[in-house]
C-alpha positions in Angstrom: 32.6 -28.9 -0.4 31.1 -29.2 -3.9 27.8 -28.7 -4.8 26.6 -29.1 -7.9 23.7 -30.5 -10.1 21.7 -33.8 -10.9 20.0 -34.4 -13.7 17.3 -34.4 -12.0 17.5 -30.8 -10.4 15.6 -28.1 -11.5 17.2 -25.3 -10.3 21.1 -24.5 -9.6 22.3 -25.5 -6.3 25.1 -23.5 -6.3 22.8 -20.1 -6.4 20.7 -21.5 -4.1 22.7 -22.5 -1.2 24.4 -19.0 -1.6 27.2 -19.6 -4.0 29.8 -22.4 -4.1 31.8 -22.5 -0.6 35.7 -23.1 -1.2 36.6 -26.5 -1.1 38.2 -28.6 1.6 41.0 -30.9 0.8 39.9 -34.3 0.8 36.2 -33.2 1.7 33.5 -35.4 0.1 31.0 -33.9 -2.4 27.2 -33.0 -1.3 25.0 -33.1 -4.2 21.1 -32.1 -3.2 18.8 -33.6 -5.7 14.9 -33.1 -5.6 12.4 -35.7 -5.9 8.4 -35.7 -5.5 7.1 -37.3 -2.2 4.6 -39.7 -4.2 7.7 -40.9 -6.6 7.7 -44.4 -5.4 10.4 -45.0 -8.2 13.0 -43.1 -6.6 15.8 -44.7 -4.7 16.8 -41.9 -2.8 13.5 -41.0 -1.6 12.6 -44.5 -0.4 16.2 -44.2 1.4 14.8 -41.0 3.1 11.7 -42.7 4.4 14.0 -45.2 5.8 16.2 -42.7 7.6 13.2 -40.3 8.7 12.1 -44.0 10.0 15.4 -45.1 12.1 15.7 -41.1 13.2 12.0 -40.0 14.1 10.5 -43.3 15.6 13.5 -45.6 16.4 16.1 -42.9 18.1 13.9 -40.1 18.9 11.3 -42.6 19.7 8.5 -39.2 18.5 6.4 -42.2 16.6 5.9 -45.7 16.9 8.4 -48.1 14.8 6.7 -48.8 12.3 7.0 -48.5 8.3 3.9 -45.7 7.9 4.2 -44.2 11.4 6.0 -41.0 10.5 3.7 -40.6 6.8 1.0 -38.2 6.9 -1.1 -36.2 4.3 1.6 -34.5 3.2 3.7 -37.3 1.8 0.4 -38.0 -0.4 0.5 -34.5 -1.9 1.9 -34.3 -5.2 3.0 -31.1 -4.9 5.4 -32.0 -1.9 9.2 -31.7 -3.1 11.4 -33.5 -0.8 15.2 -32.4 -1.2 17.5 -35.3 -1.0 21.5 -34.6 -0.2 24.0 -37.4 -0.7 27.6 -37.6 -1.0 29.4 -38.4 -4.5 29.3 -42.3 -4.4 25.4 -41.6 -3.8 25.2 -42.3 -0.2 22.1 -40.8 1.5 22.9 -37.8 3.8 19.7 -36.3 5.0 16.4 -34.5 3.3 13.7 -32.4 3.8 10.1 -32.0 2.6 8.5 -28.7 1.9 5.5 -28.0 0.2 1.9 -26.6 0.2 0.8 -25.9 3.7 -2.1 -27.5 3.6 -2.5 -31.0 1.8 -5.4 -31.0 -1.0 -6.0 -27.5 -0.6 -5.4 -24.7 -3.1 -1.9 -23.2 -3.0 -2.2 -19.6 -1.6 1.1 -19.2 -1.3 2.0 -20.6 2.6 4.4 -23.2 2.5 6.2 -25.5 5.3 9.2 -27.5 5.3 9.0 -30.7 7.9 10.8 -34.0 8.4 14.4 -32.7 8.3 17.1 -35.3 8.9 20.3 -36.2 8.6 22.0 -39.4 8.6 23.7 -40.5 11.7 27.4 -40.3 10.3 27.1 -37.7 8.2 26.3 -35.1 11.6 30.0 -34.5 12.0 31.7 -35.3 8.3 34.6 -32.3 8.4 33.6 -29.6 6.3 30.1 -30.6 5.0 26.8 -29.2 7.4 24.4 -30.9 6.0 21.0 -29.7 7.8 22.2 -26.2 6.7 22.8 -26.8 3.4 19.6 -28.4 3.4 17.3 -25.5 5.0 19.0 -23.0 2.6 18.3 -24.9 0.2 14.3 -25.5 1.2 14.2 -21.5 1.4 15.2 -20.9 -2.2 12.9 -23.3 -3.4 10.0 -22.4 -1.5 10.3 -18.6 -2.9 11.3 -19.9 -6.2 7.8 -22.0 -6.1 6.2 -18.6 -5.5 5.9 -18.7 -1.9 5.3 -15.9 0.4 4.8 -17.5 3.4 7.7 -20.5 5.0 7.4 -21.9 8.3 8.5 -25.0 10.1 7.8 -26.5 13.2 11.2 -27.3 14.8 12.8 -29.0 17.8 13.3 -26.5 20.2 17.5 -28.2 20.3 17.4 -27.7 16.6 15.9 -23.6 16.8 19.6 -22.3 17.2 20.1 -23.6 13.5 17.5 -22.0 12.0 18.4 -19.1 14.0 21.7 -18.6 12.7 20.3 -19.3 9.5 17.7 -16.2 9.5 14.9 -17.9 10.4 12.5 -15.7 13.3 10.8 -17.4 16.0 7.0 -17.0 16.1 5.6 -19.7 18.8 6.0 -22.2 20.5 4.4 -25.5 19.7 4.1 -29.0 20.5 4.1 -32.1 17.8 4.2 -35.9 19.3 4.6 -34.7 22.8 7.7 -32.4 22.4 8.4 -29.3 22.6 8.8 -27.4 19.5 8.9 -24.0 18.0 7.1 -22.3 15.5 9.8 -20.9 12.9 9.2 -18.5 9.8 11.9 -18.0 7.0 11.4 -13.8 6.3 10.4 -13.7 2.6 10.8 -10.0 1.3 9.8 -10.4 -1.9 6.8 -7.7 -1.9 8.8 -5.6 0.4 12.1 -5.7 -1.8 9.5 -4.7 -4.9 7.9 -1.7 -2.8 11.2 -0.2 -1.8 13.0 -0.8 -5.4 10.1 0.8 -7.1 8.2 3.1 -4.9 10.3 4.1 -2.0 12.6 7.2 -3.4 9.3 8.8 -4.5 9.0 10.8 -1.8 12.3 12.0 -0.9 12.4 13.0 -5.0 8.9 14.6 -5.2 7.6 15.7 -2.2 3.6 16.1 -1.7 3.2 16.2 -5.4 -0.4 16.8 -6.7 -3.3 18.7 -6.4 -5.2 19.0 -2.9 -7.0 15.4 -2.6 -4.8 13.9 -5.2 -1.3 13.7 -3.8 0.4 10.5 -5.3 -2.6 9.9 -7.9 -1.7 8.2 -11.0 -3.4 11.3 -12.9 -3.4 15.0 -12.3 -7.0 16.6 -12.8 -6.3 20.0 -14.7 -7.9 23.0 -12.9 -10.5 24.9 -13.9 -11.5 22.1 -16.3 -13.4 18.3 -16.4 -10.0 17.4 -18.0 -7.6 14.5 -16.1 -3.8 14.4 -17.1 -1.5 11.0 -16.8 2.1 10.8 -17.8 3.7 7.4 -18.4 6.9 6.5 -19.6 8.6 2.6 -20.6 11.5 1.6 -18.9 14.7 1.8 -21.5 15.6 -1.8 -21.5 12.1 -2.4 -22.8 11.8 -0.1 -25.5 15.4 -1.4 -26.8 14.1 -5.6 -26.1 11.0 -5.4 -27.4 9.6 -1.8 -29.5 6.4 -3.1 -30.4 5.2 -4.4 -26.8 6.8 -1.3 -25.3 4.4 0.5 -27.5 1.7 -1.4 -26.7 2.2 -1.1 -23.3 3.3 2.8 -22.8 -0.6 3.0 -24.2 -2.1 0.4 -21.6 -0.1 2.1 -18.4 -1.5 5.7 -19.4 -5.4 4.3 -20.0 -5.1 2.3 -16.8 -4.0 5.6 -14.5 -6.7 6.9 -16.3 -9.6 4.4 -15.4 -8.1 4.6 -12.1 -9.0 8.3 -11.6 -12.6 7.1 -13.2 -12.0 9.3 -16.2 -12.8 8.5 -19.9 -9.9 8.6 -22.3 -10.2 11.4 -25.0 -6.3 11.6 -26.4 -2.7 10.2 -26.2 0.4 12.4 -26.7 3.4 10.2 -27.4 7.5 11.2 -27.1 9.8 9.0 -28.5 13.8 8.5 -28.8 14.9 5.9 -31.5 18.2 5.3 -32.7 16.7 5.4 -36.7 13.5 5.6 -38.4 13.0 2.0 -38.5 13.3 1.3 -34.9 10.8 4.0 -33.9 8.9 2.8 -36.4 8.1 -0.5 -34.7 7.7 1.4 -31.2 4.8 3.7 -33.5 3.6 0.6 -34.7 2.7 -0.8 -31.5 1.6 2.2 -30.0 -0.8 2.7 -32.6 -2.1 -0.5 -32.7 -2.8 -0.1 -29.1 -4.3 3.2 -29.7 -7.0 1.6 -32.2 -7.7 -1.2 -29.5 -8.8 0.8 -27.1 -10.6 3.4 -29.4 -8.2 6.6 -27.6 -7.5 8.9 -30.8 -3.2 9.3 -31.0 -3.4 13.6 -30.8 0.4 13.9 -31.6 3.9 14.2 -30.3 7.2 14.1 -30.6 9.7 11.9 -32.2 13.6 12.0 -32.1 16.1 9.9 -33.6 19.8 9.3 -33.3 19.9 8.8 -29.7 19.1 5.9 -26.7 15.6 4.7 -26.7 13.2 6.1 -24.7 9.3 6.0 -25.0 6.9 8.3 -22.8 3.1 9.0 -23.5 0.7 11.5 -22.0 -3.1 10.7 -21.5 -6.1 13.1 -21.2 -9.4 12.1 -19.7 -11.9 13.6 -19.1 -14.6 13.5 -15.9 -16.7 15.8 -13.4 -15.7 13.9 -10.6 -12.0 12.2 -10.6 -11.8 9.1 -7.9 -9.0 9.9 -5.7 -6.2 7.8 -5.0 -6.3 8.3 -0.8 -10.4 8.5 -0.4 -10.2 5.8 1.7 -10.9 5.5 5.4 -10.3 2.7 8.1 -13.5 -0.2 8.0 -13.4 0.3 4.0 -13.1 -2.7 2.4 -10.6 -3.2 -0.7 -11.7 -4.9 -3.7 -9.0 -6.0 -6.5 -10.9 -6.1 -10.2 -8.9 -7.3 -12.6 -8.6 -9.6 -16.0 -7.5 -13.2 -15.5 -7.4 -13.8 -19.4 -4.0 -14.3 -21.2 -0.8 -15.5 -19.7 2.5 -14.3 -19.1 3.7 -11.9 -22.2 6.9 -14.5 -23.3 10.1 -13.4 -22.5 8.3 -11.4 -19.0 7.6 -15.0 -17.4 6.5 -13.9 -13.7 6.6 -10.3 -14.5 4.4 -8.8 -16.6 0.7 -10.5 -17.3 -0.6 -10.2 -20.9 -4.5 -10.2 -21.2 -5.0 -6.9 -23.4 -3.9 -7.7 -26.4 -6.7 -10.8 -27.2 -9.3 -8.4 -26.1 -12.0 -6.4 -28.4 -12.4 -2.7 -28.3 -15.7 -3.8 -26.1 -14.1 -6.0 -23.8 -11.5 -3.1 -23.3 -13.5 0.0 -22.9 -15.9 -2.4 -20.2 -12.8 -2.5 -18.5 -11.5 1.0 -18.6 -14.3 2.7 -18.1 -15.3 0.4 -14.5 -15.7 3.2 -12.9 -16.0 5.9 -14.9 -18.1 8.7 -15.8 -21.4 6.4 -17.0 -20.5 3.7 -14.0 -23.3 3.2 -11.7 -21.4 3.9 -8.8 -18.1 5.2 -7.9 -16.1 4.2 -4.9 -14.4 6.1 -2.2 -11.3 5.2 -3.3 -8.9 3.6 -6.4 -5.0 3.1 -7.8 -4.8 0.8 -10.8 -1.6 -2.1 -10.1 1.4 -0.5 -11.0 5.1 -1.5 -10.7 4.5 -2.5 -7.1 2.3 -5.1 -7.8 -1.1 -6.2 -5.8 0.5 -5.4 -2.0 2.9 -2.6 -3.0 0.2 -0.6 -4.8 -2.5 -1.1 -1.9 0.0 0.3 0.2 0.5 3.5 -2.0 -3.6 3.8 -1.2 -3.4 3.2 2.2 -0.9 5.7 2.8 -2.4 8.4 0.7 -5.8 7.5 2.8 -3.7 7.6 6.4 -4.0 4.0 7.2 -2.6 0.8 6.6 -4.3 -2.0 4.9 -4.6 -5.9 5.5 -4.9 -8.3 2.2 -6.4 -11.6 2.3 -4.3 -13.7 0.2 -6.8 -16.8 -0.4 -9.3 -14.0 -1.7 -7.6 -11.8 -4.1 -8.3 -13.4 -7.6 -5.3 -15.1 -9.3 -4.7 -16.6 -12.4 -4.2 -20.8 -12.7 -1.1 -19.8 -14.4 0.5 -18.0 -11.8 2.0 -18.3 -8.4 1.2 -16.0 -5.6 4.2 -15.1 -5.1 4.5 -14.0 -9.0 0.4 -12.4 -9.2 1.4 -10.4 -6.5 4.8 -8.5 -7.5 3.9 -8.4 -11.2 2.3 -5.8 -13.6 -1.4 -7.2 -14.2 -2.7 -6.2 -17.9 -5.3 -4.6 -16.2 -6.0 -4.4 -12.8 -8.2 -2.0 -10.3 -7.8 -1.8 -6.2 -11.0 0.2 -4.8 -11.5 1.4 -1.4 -15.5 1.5 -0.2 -18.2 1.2 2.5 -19.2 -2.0 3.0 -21.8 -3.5 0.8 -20.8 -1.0 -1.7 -21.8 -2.8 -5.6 -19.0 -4.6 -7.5 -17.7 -2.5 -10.6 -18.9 -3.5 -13.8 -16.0 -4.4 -15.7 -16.6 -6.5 -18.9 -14.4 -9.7 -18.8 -12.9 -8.6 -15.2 -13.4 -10.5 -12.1 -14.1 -8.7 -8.9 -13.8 -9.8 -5.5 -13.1 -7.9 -2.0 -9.8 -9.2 -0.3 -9.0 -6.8 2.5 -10.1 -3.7 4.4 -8.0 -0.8 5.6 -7.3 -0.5 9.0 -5.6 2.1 11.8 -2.3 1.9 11.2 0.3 2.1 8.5 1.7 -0.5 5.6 0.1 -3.5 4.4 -0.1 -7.2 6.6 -0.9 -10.1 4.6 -3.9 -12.4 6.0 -3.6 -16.2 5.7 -6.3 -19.0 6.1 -5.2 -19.6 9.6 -5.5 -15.9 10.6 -1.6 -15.4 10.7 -0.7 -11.9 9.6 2.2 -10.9 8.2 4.1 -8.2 7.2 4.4 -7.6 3.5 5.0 -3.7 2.9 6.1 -1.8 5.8 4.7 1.8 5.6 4.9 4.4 4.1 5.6 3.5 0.8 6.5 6.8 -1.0 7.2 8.7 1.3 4.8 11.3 -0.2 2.3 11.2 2.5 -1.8 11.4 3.0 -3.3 13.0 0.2 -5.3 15.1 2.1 -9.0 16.5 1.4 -10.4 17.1 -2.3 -12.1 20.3 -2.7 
């Protein structure tokens, strides 16, 4: 079977239906093309209503025989993608429709597919399955849309399919009088983020940190009102791009920093270059970070002739540091972060750029949310690291000893940026608190606030959806490194 393109595609069918299968003598091509469900222009998606038509109300007699019987508000959405598969000569095969769960409503991530068929004579066509080709297919593009969330309502003949596919059964249902069940394609996306980034920790580190503090993004130094965080840039990025890696090996140390509710006094910087002029544009960003933010650059250490590398140290300084697992079960979890900017190019769904437009006011309003002069402190905070939104509330939950639940249509996303993306990248700045209910919003500047979870008994972190499905997005613990235990 080949699979291959259309100029219409806008994605590779190849990577998505899990690589190209070895072909069959004499077997025809499938090509999947995608279409919009309101493209009236589009031949093969009028053929599609006509099959869905002779299939769902004709054969399976599930609606009455007529030309609209089978529509419904989901063929009006504009953000419905039906997938279309025909052969080479451009003969339908079958299609499915996936898309926004809810017609009209915002996109929060939860997609369904519906309306799968396949032609008559292409059911048993030697070599080519094309219902399974399809739901592969509807997978990839669901998660490639950003979704985090994929279920389908299917014939309880068809549920061994989607089965053997990898989809889990959640419930049975019941659509036109028939039995059906209630299918979810398992998107790991956060999970796969959480383990990659966060899960060796423990293993590596052990209970690491002062008593109170275990895990926290920032050390506070005994004895003293002084706060320690230590940051370093991932390799690939110093070598791609010195001056953002600069840049942002400055924001990573002043966020663990705000997170501990500490004021930024100094930055240390160590640097590898392979010449003066390469570290010179990593310095260059670093310092022009350093100025933004109004955080003195105290010194370092600079070597040259060898691999990049780019780590900074931060000192801070407060009487009472917020700890990372102050959190308790019935607190409720607020995300505060800046929706300015867009994606930083070249980091398209992976890191969020809203620091460098700001002023030195709108960045200090931010930092210092809950800081030293802040009205009010709360029980708990982590700033979003590498984990992203989920991963990172479960690195609070566990150093507080519970798990945690996230609404997804409250936490506050950027128009620019799926779900799926907002909540598995690095935010230019953003705060996850624990607190008693009630407890005041912090006041940060050009920040948005807005509660969109609690922690509960338990462990990891379940995703809520506007139906009042949960599901599992970061199985706990996290690290590894355990509850941080009771500041003295």
């Amino acid at each position: 079977m080949d699979t291959h393109l259309t100029r219409t595609s806008r994605w590779v069918a190849d990577e998505l239906l899990g690589g190209r299968p070895a072909s069959r003598a004499g077997a025809p091509d499938l090509h999947v093309t995608e279409a919009r469900a309101t493209d009236g222009d589009d031949r093969l998606l009028a053929a599609y209503r006509q099959l869905r038509r002779a299939v769902f109300c004709r054969e399976q007699g599930l609606f009455a025989d007529s030309v609209t019987a089978d529509l419904d508000d989901h063929d009006a959405d504009p953000r419905t993608v039906v997938l279309l598969a025909h052969d080479g000569a451009g003969r339908l095969l079958g299609g499915v429709r996936l898309g926004p769960a809810v017609p009209d409503s915002p996109d929060v991530g939860w997609w369904t597919g519906s309306r799968l068929v396949v032609a008559p004579g292409a059911r048993s066509r030697a070599g080519v399955r094309v219902g399974a080709a399809l739901v592969r297919a509807a997978c990839a593009r669901a998660e490639t849309a950003g979704a985090l969330r994929f279920d389908a309502d299917v014939q309880v003949r068809n549920a061994a399919l989607f089965t053997r596919l990898g989809w889990e059964q959640v419930r049975h249902t019941e659509i036109a009088g028939v039995a059906h069940l209630r299918m979810r394609w398992p998107i790991t996306r956060v999970r796969a983020l959480a383990t990659a980034t966060k899960a060796p920790l423990g293993a590596l580190l052990g209970p690491l940190g002062p008593n109170g503090f275990i895990g926290d993004d920032g050390a506070p130094v005994p004895g003293s009102d002084l706060v320690a965080c230590c940051d370093a840039i991932v390799p690939a990025m110093v070598e791609r791009d010195p001056e953002w890696a600069g840049w942002a090996g400055v924001l990573v140390n002043v966020n663990d920093l705000a997170a501990m509710g500490a004021a930024p006094i100094g930055l240390l910087d160590a640097l590898g270059a392979r010449d003066a002029s390469f570290a010179h544009r990593v310095l260059s960003g670093v310092r022009a970070a350093a100025d933004a933010y109004g955080v003195p650059l105290l010194g370092g250490h600079t070597q040259l002739d060898v691999p990049a590398a780019l780590s900074l140290t931060a000192l801070g300084r407060t009487a009472h540091p917020v700890p990372g697992g102050g959190g308790r079960p019935g607190h409720r979890i607020r995300l505060t972060t800046d929706l300015g900017g867009g994606w930083r190019p070249g980091y398209g769904g992976r890191q969020w750029d809203s620091t460098t437009t700001r002023s030195r006011a709108e960045l200090s309003a931010m930092v210092g949310a809950i800081g030293p002069a802040a009205a009010h402190r709360p029980a708990a905070a982590k700033d979003v690291s590498m984990a992203g939104i989920a991963g990172t509330l479960g690195m609070l939950a566990e150093a507080s000893g519970t798990g945690a639940v996230l609404d997804v249509a409250a936490v506050p996303r950027p128009d620019d940026a799926s779900v799926g993306d907002w909540f598995t990248c690095f935010p230019g700045f953003g705060l996850l608190t624990a607190d008693a209910p009630g407890a005041p919003a912090p006041q940060a500047g050009p920040a948005v606030s807005a509660v969109c979870g609690e922690l509960v008994d338990g462990t990891g972190v379940r995703l809520r959806w506007p139906d009042g499905e949960l599901t599992e997005a970061a199985p706990g613990p996290v690290t590894g490194m355990g509850q941080a235990g009771v500041a003295r």
